[in-house]
DSSP file (Angstrom, degrees, kcal/mol; ACC not computed):
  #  RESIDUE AA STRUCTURE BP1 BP2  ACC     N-H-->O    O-->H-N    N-H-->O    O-->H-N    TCO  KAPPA ALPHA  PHI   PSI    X-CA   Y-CA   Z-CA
    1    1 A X    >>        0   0    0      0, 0.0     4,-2.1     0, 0.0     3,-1.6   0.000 360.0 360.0 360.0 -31.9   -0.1    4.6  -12.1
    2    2 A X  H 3>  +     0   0    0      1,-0.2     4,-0.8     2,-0.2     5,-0.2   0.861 360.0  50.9 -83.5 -24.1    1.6    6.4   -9.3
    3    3 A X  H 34 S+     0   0    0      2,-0.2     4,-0.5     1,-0.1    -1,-0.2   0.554 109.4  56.7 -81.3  15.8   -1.1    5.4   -6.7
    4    4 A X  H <> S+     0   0    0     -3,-1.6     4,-0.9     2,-0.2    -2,-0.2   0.882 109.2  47.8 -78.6 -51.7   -0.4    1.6   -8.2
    5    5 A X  H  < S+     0   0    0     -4,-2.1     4,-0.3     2,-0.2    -2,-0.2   0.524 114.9  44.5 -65.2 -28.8    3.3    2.4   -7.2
    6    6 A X  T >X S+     0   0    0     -4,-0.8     4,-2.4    -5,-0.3     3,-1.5   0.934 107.7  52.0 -77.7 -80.4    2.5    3.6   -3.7
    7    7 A X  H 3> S+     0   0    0     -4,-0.5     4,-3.8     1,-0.2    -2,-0.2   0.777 105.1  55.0 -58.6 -34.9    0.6    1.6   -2.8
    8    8 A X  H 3< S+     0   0    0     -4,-0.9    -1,-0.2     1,-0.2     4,-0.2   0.693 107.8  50.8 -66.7 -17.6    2.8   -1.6   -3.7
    9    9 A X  H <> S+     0   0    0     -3,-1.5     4,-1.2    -4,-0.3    -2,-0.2   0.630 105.1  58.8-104.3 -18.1    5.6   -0.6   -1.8
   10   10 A X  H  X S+     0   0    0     -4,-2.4     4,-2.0    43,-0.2    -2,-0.2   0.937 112.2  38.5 -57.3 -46.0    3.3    0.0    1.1
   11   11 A X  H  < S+     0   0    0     -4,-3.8    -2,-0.2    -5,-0.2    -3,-0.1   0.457 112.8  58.4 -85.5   5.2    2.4   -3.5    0.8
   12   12 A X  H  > S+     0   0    0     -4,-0.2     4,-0.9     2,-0.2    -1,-0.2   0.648 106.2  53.7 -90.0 -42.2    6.5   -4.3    0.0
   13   13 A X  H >X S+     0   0    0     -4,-1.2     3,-2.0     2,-0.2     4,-1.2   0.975 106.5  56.2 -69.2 -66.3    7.2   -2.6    3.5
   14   14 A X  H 3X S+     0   0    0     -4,-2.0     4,-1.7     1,-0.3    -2,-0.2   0.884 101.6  48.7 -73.2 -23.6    4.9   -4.8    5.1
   15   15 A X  H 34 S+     0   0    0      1,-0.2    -1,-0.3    -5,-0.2    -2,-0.2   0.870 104.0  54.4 -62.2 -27.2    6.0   -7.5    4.3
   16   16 A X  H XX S+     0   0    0     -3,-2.0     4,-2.5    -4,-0.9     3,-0.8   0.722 113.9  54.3 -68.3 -32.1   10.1   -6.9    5.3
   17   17 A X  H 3X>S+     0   0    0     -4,-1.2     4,-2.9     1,-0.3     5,-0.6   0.986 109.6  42.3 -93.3 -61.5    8.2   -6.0    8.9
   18   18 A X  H 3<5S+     0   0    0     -4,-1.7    -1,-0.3     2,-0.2    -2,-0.2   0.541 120.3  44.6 -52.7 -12.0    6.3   -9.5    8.9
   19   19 A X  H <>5S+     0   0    0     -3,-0.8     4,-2.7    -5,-0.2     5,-0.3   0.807 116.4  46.3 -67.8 -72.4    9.9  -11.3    7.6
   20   20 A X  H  X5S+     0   0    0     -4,-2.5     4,-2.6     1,-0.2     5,-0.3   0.934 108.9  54.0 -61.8 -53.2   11.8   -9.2   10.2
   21   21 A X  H  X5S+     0   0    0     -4,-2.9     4,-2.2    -5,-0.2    -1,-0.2   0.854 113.0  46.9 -54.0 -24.6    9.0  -10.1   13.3
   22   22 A X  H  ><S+     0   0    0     -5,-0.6     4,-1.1    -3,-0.3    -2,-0.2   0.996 107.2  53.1 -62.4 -65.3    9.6  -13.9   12.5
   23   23 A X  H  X S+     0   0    0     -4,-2.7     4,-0.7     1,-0.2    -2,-0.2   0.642 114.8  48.5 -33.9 -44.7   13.2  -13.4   12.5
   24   24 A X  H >X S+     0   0    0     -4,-2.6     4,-4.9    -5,-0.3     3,-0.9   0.980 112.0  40.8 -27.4 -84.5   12.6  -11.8   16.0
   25   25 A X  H 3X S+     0   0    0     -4,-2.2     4,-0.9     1,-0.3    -2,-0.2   0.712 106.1  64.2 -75.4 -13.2   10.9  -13.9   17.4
   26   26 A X  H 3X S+     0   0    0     -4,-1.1     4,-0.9     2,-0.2    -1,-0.3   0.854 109.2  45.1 -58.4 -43.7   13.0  -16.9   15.9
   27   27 A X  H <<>S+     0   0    0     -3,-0.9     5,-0.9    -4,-0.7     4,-0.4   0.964 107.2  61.3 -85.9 -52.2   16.2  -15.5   18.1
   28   28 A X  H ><5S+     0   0    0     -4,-4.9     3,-1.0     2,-0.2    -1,-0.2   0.923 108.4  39.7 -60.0 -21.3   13.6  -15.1   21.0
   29   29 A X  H 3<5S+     0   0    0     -4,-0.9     2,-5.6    -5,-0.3    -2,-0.2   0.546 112.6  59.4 -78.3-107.5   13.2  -19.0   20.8
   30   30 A X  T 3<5S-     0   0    0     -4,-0.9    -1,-0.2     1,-0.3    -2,-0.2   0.223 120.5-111.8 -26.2  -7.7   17.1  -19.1   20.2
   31   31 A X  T < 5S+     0   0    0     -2,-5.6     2,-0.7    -3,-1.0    -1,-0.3   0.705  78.4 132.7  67.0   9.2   17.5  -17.5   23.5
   32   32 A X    >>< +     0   0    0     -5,-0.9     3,-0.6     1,-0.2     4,-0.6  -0.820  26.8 174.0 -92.5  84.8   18.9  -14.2   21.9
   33   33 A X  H 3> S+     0   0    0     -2,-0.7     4,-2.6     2,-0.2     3,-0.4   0.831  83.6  61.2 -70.9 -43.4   17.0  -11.2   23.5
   34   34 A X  H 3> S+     0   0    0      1,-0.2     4,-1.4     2,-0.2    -1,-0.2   0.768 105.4  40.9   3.3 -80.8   19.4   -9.3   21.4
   35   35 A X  H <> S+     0   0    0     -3,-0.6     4,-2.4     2,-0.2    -2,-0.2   0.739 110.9  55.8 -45.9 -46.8   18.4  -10.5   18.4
   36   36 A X  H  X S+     0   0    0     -4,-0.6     4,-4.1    -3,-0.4    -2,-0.2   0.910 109.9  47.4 -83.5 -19.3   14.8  -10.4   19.2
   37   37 A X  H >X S+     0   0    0     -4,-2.6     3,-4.6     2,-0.2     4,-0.8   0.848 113.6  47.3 -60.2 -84.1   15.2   -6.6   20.0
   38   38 A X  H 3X S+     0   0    0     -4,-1.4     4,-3.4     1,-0.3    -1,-0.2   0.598 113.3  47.7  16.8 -81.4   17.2   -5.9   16.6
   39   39 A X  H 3X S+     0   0    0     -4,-2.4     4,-4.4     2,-0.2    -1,-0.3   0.954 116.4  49.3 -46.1 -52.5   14.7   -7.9   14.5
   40   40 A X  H <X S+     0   0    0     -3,-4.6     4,-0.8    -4,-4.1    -2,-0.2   0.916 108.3  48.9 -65.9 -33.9   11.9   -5.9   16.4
   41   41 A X  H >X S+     0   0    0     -4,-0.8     3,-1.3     2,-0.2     4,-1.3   0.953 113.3  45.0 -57.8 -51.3   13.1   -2.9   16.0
   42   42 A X  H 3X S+     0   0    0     -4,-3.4     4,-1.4     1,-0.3    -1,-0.2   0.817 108.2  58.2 -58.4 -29.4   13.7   -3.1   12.3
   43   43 A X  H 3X S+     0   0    0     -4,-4.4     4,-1.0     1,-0.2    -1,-0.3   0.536 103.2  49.8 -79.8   4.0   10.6   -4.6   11.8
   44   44 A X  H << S+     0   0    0     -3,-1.3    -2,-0.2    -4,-0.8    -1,-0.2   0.625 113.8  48.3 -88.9 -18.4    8.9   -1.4   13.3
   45   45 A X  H >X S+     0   0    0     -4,-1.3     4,-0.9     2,-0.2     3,-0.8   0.828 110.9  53.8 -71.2 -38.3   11.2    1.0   10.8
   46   46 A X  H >X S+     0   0    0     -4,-1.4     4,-4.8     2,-0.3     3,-1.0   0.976 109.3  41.8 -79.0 -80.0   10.0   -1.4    8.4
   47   47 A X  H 3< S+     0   0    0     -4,-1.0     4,-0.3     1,-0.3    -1,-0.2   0.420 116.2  53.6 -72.5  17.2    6.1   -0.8    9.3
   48   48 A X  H <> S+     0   0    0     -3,-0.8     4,-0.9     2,-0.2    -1,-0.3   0.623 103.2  51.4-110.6 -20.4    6.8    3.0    9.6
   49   49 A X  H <X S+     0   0    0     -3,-1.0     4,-1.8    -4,-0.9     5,-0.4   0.616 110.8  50.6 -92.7 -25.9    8.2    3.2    6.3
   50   50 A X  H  X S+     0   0    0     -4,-4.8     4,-0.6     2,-0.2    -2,-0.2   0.756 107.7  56.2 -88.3 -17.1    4.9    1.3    4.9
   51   51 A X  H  > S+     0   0    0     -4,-0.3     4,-2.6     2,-0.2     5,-0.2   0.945 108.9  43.7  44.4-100.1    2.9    3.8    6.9
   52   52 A X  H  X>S+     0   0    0     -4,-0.9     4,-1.7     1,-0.3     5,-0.5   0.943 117.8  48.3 -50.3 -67.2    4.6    6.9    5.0
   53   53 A X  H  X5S+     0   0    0     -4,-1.8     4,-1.6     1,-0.2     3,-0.4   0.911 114.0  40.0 -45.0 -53.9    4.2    5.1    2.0
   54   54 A X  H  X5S+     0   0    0     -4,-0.6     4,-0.6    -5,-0.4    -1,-0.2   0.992 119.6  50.4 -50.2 -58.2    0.5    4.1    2.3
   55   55 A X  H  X5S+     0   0    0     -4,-2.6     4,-1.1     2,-0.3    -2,-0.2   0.651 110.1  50.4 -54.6 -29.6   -0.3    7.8    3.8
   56   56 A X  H  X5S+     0   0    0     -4,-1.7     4,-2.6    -3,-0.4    -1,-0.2   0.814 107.7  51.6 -98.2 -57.8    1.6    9.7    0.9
   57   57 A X  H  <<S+     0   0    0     -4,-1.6    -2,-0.3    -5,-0.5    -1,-0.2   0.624 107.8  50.5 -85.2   3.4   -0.1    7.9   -1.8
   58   58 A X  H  < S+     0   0    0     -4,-0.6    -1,-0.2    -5,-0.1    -2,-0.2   0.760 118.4  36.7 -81.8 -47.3   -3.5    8.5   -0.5
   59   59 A X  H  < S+     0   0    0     -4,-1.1    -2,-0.3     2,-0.0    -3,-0.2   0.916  91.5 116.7 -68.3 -22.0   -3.0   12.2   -0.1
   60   60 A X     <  -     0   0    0     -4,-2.6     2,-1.0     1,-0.1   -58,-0.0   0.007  50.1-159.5 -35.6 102.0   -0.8   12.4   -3.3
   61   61 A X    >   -     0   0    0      1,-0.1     3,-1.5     2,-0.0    -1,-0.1  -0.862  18.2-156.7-107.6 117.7   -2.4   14.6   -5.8
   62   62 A X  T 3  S+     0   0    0     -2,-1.0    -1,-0.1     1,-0.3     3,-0.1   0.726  91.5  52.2 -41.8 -57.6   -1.5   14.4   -9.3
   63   63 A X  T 3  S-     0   0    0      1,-0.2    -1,-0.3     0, 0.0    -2,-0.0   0.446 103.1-145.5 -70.1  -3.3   -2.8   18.4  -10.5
   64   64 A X    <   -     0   0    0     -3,-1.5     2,-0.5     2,-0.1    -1,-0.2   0.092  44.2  -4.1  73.4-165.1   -0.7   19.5   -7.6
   65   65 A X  S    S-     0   0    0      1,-0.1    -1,-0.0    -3,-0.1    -3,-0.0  -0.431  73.9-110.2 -72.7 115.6   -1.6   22.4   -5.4
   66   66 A X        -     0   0    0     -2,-0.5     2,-0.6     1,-0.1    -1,-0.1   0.378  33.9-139.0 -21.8 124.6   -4.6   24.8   -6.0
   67   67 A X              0   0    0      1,-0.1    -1,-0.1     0, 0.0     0, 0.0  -0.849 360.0 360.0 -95.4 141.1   -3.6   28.3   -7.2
   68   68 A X              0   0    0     -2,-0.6    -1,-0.1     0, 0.0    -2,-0.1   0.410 360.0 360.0 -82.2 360.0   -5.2   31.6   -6.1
């Protein structure tokens, strides 16, 4: 269940980054370079945070770390 949960909020993160690059590129049509940065930037936080997320639930292991 928890690599269900991972994995959906990976694909929840990408989606704010693909919101936020429209939104971008929407001010870059608007003539707001400003804007477009803003928008790009968040939407690279965005696709960094879905990353971690993605990356963590594939290594995640349930039985935790071997003991010696």
């Amino acid at each position: 269940m928890a690599r269900i949960f991972g994995f959906v909020v990976g694909v929840v993160w990408i989606l704010f980054s693909i919101f936020a690059f429209r939104a971008g590129s929407a001010a870059g049509g608007l003539d707001q370079p400003d804007g477009q940065f803003w928008w790009s930037f968040a939407a690279a936080v965005y696709l960094l945070a879905a990353l971690i997320a993605i990356v963590g639930t594939l290594r995640y292991r349930p039985e935790g770390p071997t003991k010696i």
